[in-house]
N, C-alpha and C positions, 0 to 999 in steps of 0.2 A: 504494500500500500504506500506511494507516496505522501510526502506530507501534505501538499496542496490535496486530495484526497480526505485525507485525514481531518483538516481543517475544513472541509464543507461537508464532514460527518455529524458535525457536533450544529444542535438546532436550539440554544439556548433562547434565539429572539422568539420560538413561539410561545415562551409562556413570557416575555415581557406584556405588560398591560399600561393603558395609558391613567392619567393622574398624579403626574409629577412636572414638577419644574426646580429650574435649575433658577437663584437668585445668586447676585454676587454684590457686598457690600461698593457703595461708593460715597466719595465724600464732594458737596459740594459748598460755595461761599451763602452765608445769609446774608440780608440788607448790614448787617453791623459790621459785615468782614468775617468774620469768623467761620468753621468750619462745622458742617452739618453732616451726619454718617445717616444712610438711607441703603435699602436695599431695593437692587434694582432687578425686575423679573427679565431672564438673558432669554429662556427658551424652553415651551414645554417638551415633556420628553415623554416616552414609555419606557418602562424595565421592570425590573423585580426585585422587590426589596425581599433580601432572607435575613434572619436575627443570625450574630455571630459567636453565640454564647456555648459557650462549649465547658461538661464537667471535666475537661482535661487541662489541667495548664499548658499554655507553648510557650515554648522558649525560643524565641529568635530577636532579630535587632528591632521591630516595629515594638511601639508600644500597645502590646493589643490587649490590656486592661479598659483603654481607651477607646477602643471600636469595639460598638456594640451591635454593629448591623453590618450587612456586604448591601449594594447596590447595583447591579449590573444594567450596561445602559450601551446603545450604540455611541459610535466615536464622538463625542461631542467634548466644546470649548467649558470644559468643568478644573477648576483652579483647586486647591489646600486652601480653605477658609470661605468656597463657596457654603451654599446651604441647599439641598435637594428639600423641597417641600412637598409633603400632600396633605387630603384632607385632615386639618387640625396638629399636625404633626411637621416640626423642621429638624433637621438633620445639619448637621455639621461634617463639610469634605474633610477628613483627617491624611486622607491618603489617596493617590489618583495611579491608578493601573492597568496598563492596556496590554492584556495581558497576551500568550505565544497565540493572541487567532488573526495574526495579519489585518490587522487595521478592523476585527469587524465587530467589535464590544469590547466594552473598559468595565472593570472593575472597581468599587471604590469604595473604601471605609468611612462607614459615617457614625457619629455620634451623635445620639438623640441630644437635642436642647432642650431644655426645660423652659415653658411659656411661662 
């Protein structure tokens, strides 16, 4: 099996679902000068959010005490300190990964916010 092959074996976008969006902070000036933090909506997406919680501890370099969720999403313009929203619920990007499938879905660690 070649790898090109390989890689159009794996069909993770059909269980992507839509209800998400991708926001990323911006700062802009007020009337006094000064600086105002606002988030701005970049683009809605679909994917699939799965929880990252696992009774095994891992050990490697990320801090994954930290990521409580994975998010899988086609290639899009998603930064470390973007925010994945859906209904009622924001996410915070901790980590952005596109991972061995040739450009064709990213991976990405997020951490629930607290409203």
């Amino acid at each position: 099996m070649t790898v090109a092959a390989l890689g159009n074996s794996i069909q993770i976008e059909k269980y992507f679902e839509p209800g998400y969006s991708i926001y990323r902070a911006t700062s802009s000036k007020d009337e006094s000068g000064g600086f105002v933090d606002s988030w701005e909506k970049i683009k809605d997406v679909v994917g699939r959010l799965r929880s990252n919680v696992s009774p095994y501890p891992m050990k490697n370099d990320k801090k994954t005490e930290e990521h409580n969720f994975r998010f899988y999403c086609g290639v899009e313009d998603v930064r470390v300190g973007d925010e994945i929203r859906a209904t009622g619920l924001r996410f915070e990007v901790q980590f952005v990964n596109n991972l061995m499938t040739f450009g064709r879905f990213m991976q990405l660690e997020l951490k629930l916010v607290e409203e």
